[in-house]
PDB file of N, H, CA, C and O in Angstrom:
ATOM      1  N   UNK A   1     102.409  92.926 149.007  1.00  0.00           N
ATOM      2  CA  UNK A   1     101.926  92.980 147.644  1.00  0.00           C
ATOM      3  C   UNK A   1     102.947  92.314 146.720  1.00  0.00           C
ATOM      4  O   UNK A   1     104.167  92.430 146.829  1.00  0.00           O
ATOM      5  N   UNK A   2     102.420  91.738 145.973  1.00  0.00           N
ATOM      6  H   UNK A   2     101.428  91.644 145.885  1.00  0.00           H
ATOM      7  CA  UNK A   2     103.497  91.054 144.897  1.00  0.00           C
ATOM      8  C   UNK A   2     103.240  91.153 144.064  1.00  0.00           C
ATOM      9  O   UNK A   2     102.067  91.153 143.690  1.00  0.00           O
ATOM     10  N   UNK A   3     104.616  91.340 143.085  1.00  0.00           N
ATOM     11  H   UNK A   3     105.569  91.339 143.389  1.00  0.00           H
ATOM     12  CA  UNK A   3     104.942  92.046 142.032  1.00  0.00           C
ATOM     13  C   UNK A   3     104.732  91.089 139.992  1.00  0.00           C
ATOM     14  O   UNK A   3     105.491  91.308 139.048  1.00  0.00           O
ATOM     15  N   UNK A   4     103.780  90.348 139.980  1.00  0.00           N
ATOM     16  H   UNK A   4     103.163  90.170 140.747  1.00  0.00           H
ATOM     17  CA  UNK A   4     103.469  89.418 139.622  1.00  0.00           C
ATOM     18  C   UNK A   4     102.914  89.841 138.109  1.00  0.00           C
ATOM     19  O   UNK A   4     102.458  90.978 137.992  1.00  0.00           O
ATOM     20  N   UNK A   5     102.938  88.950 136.927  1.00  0.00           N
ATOM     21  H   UNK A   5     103.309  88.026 137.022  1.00  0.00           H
ATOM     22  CA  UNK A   5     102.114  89.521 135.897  1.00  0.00           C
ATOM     23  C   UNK A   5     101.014  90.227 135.711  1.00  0.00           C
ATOM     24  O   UNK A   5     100.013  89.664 136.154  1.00  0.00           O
ATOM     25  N   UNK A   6     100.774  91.593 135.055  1.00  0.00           N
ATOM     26  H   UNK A   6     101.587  92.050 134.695  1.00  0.00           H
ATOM     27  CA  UNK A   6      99.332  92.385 135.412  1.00  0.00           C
ATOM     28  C   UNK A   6      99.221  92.085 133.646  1.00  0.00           C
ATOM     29  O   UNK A   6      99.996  92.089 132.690  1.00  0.00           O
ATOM     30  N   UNK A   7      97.782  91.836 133.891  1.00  0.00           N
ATOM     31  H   UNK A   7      97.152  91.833 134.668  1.00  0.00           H
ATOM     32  CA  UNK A   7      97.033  91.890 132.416  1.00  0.00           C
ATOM     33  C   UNK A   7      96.578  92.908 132.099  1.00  0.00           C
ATOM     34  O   UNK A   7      96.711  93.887 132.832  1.00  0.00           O
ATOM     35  N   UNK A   8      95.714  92.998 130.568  1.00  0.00           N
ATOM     36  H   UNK A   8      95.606  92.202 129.973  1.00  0.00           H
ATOM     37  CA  UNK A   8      95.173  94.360 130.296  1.00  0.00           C
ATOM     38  C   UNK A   8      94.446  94.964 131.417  1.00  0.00           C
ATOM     39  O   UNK A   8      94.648  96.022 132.013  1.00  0.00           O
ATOM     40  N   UNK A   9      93.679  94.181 131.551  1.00  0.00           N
ATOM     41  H   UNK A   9      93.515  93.322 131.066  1.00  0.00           H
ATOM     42  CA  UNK A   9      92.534  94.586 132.803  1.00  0.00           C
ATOM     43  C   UNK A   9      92.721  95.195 134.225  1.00  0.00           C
ATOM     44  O   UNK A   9      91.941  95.806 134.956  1.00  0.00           O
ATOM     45  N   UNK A  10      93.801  94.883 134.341  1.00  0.00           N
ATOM     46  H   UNK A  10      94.435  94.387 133.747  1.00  0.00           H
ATOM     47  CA  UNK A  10      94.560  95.591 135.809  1.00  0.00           C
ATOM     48  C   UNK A  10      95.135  96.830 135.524  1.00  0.00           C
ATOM     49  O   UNK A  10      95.619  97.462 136.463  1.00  0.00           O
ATOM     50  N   UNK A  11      95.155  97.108 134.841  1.00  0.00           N
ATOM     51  H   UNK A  11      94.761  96.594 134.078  1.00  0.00           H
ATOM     52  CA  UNK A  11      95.576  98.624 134.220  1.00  0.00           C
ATOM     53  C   UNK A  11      94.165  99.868 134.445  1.00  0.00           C
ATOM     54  O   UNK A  11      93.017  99.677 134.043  1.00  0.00           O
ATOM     55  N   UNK A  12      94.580 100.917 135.069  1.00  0.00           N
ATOM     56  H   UNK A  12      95.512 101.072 135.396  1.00  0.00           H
ATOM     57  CA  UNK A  12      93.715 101.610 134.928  1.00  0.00           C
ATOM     58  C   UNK A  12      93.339 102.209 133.524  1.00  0.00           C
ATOM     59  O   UNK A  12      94.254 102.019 132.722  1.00  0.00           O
ATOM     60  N   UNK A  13      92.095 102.980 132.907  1.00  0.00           N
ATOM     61  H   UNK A  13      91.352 103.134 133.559  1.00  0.00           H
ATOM     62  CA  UNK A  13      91.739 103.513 131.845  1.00  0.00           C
ATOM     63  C   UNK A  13      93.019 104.498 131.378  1.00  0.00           C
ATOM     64  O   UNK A  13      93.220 104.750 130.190  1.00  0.00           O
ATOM     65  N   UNK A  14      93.892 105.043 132.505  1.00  0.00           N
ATOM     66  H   UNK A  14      93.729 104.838 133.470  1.00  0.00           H
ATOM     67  CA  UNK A  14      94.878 106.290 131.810  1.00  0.00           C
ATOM     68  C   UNK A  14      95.949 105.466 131.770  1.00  0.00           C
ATOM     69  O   UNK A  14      96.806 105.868 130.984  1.00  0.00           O
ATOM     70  N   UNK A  15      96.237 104.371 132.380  1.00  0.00           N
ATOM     71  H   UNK A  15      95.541 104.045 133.019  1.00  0.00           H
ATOM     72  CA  UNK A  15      97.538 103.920 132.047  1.00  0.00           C
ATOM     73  C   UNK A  15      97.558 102.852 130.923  1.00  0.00           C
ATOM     74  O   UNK A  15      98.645 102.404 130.559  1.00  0.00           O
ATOM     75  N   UNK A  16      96.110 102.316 130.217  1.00  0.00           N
ATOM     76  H   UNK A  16      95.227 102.679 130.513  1.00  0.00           H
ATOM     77  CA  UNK A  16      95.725 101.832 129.318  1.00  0.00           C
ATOM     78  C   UNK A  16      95.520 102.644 127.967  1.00  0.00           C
ATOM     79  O   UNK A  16      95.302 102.277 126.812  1.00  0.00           O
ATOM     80  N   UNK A  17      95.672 103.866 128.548  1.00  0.00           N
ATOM     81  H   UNK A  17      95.850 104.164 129.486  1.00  0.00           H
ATOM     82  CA  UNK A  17      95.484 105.308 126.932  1.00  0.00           C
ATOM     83  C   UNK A  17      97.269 104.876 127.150  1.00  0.00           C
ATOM     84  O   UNK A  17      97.795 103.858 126.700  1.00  0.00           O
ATOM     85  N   UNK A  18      97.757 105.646 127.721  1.00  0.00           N
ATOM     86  H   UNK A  18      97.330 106.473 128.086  1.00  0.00           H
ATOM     87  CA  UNK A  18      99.630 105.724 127.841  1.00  0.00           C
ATOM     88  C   UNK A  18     100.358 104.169 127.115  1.00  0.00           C
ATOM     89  O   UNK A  18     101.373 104.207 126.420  1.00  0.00           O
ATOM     90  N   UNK A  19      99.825 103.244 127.349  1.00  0.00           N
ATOM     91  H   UNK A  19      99.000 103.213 127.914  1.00  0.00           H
ATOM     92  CA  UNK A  19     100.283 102.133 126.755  1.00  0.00           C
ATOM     93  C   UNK A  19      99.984 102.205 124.831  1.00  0.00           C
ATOM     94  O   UNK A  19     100.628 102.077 123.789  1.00  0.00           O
ATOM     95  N   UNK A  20      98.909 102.425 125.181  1.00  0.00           N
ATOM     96  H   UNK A  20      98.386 102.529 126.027  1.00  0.00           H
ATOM     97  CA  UNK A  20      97.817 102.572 123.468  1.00  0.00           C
ATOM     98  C   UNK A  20      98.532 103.812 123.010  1.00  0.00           C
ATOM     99  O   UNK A  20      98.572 103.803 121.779  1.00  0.00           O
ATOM    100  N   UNK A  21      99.103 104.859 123.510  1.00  0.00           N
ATOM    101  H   UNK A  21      99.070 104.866 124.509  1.00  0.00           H
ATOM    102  CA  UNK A  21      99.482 105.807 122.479  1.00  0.00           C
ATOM    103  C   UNK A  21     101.313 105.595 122.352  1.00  0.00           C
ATOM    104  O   UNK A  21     102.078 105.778 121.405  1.00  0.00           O
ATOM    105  N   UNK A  22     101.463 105.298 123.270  1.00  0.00           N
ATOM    106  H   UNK A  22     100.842 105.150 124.039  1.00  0.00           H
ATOM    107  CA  UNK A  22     103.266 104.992 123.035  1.00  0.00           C
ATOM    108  C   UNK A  22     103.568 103.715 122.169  1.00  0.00           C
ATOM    109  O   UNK A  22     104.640 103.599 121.575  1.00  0.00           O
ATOM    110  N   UNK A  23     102.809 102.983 122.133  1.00  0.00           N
ATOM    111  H   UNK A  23     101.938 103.077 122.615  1.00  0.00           H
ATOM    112  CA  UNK A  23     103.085 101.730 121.175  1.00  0.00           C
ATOM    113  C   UNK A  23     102.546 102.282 119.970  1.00  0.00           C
ATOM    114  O   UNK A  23     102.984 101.541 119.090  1.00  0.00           O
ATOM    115  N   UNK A  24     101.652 103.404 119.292  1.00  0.00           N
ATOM    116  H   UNK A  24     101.296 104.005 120.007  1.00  0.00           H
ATOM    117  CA  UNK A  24     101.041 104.362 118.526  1.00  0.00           C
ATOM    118  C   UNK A  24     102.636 104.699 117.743  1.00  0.00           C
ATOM    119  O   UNK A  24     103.191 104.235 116.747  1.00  0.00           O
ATOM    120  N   UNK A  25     103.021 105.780 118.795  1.00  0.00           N
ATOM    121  H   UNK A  25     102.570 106.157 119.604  1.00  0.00           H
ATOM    122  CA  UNK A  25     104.467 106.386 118.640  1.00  0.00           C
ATOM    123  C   UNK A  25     105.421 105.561 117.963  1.00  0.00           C
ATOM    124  O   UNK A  25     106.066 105.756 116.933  1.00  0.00           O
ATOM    125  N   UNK A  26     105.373 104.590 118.770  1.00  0.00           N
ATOM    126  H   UNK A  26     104.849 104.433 119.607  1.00  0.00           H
ATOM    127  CA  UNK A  26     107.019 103.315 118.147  1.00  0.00           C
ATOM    128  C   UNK A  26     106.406 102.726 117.614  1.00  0.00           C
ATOM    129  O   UNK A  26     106.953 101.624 117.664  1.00  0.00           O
ATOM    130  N   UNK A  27     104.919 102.574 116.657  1.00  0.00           N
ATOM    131  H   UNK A  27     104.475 103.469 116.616  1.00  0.00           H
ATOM    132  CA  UNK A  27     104.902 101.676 115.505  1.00  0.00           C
ATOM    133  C   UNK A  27     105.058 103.263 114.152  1.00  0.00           C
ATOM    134  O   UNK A  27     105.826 103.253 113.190  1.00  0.00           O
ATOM    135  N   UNK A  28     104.413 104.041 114.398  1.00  0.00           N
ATOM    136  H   UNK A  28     103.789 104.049 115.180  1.00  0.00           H
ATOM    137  CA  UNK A  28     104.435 104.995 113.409  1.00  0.00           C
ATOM    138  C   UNK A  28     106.105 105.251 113.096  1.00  0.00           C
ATOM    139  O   UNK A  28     106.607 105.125 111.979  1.00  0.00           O
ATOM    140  N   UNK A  29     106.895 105.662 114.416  1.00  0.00           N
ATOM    141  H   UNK A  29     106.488 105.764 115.323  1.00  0.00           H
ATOM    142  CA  UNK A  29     108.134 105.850 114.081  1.00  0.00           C
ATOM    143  C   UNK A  29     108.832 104.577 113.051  1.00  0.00           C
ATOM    144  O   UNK A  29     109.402 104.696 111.966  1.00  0.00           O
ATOM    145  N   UNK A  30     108.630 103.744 113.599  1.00  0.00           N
ATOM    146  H   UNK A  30     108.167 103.647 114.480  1.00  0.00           H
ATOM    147  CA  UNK A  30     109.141 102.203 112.828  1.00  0.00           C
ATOM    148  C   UNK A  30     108.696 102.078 111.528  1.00  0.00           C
ATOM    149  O   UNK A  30     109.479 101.909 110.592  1.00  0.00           O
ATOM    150  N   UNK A  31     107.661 102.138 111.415  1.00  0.00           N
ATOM    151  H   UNK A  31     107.025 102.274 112.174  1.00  0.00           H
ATOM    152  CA  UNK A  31     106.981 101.883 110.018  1.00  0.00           C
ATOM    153  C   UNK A  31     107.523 102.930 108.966  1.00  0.00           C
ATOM    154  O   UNK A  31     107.857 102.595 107.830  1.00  0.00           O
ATOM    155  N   UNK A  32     107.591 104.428 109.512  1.00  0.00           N
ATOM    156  H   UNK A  32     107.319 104.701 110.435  1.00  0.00           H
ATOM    157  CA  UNK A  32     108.100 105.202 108.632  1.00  0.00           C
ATOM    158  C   UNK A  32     109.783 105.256 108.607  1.00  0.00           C
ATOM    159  O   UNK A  32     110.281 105.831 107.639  1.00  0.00           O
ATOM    160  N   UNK A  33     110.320 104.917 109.209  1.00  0.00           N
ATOM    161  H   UNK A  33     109.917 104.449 109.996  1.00  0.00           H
ATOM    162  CA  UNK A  33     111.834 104.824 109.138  1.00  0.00           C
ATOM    163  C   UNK A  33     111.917 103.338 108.125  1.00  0.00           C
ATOM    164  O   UNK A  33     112.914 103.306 107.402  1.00  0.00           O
ATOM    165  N   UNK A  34     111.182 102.404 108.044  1.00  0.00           N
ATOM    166  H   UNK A  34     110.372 102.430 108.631  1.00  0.00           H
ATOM    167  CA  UNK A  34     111.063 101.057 107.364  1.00  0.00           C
ATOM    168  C   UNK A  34     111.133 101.561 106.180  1.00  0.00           C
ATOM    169  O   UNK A  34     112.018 101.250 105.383  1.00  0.00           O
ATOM    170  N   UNK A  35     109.952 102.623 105.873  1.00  0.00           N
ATOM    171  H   UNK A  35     109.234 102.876 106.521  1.00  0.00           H
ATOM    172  CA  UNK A  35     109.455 103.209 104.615  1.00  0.00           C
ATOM    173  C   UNK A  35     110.572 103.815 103.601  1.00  0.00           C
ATOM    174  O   UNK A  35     110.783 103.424 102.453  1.00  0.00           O
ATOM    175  N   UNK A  36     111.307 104.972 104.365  1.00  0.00           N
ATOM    176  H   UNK A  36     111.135 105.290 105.297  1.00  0.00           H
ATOM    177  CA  UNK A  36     112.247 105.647 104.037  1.00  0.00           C
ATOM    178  C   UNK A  36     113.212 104.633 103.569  1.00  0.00           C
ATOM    179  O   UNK A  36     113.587 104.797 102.408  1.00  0.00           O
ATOM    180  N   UNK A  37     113.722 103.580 104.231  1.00  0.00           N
ATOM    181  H   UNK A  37     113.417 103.446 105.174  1.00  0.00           H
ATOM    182  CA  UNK A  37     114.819 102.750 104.123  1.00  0.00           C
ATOM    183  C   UNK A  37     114.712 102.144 103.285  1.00  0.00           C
ATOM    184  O   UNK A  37     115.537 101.925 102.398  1.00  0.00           O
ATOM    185  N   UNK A  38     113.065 101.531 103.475  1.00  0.00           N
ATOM    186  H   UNK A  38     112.395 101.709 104.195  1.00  0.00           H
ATOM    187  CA  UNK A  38     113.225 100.544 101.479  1.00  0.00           C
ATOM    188  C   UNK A  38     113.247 101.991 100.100  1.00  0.00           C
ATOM    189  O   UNK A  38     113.712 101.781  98.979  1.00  0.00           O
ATOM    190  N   UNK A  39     112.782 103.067 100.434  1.00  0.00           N
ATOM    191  H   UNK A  39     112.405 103.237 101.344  1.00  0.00           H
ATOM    192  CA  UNK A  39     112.927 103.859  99.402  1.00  0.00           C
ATOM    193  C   UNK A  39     113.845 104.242  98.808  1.00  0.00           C
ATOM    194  O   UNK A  39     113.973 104.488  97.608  1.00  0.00           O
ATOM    195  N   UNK A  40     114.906 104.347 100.085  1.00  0.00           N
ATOM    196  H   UNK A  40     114.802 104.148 101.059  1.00  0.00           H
ATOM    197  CA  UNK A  40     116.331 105.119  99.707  1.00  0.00           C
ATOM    198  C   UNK A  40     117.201 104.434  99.171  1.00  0.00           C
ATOM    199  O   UNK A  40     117.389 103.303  99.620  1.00  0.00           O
ATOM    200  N   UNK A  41     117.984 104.907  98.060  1.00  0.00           N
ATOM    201  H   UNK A  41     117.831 105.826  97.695  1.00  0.00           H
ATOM    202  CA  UNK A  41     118.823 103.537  97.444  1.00  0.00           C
ATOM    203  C   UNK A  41     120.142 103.564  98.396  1.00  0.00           C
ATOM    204  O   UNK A  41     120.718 104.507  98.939  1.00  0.00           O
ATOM    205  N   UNK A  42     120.327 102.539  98.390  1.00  0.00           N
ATOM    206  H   UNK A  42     119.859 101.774  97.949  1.00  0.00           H
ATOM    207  CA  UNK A  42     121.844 101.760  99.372  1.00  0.00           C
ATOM    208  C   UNK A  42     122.997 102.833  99.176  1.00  0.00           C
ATOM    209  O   UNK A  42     123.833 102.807 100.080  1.00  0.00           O
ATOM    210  N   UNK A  43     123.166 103.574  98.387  1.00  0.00           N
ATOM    211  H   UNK A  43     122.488 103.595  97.652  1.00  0.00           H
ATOM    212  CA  UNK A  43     124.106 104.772  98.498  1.00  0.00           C
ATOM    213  C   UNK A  43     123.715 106.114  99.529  1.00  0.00           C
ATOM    214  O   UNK A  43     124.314 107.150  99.816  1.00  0.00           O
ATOM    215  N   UNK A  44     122.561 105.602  99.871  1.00  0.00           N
ATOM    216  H   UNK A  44     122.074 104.760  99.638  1.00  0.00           H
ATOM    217  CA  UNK A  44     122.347 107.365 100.679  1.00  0.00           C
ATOM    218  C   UNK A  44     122.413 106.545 102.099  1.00  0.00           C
ATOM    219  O   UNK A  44     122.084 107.143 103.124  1.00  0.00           O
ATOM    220  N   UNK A  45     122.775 105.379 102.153  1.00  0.00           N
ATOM    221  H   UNK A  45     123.043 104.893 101.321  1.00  0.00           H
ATOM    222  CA  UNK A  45     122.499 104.575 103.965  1.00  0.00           C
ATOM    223  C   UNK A  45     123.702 103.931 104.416  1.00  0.00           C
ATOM    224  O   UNK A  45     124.287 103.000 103.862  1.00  0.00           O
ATOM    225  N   UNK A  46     124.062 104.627 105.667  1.00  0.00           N
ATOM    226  H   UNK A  46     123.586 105.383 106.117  1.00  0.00           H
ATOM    227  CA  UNK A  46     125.328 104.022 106.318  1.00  0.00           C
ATOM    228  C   UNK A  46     125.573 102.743 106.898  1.00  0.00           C
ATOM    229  O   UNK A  46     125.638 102.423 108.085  1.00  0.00           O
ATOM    230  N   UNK A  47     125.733 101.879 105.572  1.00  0.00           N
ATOM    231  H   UNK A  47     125.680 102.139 104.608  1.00  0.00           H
ATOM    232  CA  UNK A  47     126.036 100.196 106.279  1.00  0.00           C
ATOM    233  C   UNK A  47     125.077  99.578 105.581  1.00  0.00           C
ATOM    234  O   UNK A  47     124.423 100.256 104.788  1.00  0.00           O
ATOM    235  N   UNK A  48     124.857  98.461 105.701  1.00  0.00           N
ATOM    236  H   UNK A  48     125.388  97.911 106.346  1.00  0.00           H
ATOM    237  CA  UNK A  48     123.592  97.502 105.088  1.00  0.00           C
ATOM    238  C   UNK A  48     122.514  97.726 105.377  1.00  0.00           C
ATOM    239  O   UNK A  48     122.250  98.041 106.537  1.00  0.00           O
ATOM    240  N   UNK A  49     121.295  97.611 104.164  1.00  0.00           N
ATOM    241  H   UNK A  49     121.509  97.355 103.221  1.00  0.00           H
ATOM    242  CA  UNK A  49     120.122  98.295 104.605  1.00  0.00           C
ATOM    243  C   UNK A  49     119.179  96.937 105.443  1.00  0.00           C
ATOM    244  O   UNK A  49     118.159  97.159 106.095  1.00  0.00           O
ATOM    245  N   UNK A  50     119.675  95.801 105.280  1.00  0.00           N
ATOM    246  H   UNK A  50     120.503  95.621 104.749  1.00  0.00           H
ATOM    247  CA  UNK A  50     119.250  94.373 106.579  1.00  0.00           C
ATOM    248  C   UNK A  50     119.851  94.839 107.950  1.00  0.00           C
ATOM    249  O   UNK A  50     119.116  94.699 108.928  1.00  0.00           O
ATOM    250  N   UNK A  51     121.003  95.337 108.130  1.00  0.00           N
ATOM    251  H   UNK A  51     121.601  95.451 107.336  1.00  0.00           H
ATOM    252  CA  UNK A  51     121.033  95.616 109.223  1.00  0.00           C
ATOM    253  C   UNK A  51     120.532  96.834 110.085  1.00  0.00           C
ATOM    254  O   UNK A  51     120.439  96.958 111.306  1.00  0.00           O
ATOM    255  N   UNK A  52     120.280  97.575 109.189  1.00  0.00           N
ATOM    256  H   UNK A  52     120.356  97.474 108.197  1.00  0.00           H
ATOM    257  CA  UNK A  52     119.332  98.841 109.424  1.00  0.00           C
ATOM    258  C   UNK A  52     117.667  98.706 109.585  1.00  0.00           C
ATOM    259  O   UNK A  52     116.913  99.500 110.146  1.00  0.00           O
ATOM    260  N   UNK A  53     117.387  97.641 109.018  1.00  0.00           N
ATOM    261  H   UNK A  53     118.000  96.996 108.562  1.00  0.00           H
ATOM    262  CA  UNK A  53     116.246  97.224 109.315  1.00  0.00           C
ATOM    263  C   UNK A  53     115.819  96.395 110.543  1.00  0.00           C
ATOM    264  O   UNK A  53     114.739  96.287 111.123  1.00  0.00           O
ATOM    265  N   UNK A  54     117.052  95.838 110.743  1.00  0.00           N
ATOM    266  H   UNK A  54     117.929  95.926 110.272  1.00  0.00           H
ATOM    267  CA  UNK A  54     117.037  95.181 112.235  1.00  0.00           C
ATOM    268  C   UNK A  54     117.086  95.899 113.729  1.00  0.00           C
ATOM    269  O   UNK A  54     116.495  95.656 114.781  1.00  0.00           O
ATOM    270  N   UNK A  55     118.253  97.087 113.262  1.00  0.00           N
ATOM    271  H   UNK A  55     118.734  97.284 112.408  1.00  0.00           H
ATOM    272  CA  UNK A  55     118.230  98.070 114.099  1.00  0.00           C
ATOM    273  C   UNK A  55     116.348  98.751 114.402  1.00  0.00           C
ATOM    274  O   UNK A  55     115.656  98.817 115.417  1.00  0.00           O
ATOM    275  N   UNK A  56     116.127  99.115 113.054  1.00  0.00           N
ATOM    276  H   UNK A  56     116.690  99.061 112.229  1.00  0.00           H
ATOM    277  CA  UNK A  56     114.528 100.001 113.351  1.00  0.00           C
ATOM    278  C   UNK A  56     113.224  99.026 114.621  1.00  0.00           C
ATOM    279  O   UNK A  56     112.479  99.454 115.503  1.00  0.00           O
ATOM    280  N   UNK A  57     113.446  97.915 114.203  1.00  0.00           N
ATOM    281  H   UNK A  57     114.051  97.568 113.487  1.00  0.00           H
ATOM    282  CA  UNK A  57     112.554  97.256 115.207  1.00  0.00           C
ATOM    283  C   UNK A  57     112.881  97.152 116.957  1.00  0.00           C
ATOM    284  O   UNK A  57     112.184  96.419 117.659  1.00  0.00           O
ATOM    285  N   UNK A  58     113.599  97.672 117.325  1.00  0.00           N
ATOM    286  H   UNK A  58     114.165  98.268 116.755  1.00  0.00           H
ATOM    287  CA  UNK A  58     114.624  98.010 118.638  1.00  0.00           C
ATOM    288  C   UNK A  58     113.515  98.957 119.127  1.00  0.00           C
ATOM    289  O   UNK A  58     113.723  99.924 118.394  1.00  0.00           O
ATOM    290  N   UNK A  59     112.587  99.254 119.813  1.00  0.00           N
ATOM    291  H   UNK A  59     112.418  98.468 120.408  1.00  0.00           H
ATOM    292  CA  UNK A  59     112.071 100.159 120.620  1.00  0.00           C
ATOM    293  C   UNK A  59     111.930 101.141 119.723  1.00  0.00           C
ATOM    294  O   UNK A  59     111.584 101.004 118.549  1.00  0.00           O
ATOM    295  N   UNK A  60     112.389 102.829 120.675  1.00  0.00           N
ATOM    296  H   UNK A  60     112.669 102.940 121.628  1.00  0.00           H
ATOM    297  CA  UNK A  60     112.098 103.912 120.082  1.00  0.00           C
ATOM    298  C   UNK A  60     113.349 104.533 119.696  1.00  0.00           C
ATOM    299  O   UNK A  60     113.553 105.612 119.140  1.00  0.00           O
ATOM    300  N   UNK A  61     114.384 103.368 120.224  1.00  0.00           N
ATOM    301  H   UNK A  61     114.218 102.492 120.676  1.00  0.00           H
ATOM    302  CA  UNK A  61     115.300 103.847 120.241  1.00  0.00           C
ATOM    303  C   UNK A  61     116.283 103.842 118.583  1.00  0.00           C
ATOM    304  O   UNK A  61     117.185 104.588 118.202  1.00  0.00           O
ATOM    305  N   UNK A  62     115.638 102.707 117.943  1.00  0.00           N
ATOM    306  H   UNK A  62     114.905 102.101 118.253  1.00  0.00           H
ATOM    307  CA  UNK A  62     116.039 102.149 116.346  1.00  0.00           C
ATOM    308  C   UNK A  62     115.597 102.989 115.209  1.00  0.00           C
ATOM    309  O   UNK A  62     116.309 103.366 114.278  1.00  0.00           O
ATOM    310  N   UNK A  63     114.219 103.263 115.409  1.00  0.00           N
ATOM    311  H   UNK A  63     113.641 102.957 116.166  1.00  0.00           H
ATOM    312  CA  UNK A  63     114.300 104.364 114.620  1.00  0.00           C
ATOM    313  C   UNK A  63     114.864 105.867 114.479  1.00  0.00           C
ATOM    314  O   UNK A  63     115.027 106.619 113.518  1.00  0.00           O
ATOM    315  N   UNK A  64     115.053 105.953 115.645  1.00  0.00           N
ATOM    316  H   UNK A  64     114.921 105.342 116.426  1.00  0.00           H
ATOM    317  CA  UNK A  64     115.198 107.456 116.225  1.00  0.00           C
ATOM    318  C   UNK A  64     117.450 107.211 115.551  1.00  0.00           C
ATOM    319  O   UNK A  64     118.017 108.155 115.000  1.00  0.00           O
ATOM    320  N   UNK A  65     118.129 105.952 115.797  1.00  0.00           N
ATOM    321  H   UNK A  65     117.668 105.186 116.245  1.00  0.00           H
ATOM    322  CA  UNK A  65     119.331 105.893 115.823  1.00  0.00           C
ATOM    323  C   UNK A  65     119.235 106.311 114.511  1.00  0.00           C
ATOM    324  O   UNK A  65     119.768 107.361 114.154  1.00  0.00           O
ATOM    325  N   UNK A  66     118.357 105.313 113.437  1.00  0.00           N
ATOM    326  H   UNK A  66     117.924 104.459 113.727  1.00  0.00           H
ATOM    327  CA  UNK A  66     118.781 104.758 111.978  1.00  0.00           C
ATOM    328  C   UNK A  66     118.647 106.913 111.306  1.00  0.00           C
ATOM    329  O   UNK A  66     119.328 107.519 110.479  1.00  0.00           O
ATOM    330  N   UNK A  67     117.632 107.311 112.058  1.00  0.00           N
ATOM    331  H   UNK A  67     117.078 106.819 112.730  1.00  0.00           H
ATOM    332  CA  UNK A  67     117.204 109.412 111.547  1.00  0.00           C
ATOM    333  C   UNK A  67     118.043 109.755 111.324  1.00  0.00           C
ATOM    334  O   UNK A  67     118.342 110.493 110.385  1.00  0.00           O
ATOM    335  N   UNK A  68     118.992 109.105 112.520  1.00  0.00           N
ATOM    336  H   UNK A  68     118.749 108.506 113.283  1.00  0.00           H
ATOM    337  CA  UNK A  68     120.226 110.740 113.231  1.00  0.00           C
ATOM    338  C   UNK A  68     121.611 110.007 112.535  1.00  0.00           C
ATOM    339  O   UNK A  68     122.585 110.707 112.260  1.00  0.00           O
ATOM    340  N   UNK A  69     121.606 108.479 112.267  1.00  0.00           N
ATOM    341  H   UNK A  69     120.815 107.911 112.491  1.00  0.00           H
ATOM    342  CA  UNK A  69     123.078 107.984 111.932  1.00  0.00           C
ATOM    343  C   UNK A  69     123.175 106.989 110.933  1.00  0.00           C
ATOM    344  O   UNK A  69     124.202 106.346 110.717  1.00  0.00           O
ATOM    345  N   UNK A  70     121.818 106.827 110.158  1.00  0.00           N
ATOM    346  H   UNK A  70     120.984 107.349 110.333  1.00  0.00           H
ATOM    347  CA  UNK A  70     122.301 105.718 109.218  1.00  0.00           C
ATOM    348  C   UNK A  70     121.657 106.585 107.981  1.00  0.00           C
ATOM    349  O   UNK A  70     121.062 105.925 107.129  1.00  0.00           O
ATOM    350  N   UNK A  71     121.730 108.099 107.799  1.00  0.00           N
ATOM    351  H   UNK A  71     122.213 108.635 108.490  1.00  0.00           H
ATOM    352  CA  UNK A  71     120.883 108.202 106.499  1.00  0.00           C
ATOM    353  C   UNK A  71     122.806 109.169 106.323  1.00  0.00           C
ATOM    354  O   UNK A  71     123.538 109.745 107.127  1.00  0.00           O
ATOM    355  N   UNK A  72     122.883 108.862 104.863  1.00  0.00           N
ATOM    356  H   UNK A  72     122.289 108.394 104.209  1.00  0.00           H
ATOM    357  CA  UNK A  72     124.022 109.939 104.615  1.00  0.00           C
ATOM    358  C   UNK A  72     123.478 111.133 103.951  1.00  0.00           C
ATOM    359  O   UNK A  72     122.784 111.176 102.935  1.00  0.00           O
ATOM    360  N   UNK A  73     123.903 112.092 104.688  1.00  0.00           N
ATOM    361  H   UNK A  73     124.467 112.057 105.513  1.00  0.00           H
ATOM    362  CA  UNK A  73     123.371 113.558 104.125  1.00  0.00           C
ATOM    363  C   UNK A  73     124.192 114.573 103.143  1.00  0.00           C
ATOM    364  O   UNK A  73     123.684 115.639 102.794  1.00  0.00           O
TER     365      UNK A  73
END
């Protein structure tokens, strides 16, 4: 068997929900960490808010960093 590009269609119906809801997850997370960031003025955010915005588009992992380490509390 070889390990070769699979398209939508080669995906079963549950591993086609699992794709559709995790990309769900990391656009909602993204979009609302985006949100927060243009809201918050540059004194409440650790570092530049361009580079914080660059960070958020990184997986699940950018928004989840910018929550826990780029907001000053």
């Amino acid at each position: 068997m070889t390990r070769g590009k699979r398209s939508w269609d080669d995906l079963s119906p549950g591993q086609q929900t699992t794709v559709l809801t995790l990309a769900s997850i990391q656009l909602s997370l993204a979009l609302t960490a985006w949100t927060d960031l243009a809201l918050r003025p540059a004194s409440e955010v650790r570092g530049g808010k361009g580079r914080w915005a660059a960070v958020i588009a990184v997986s699940f992992v950018g928004p989840l960093v910018y929550f826990t380490r780029g907001i000053r509390r």
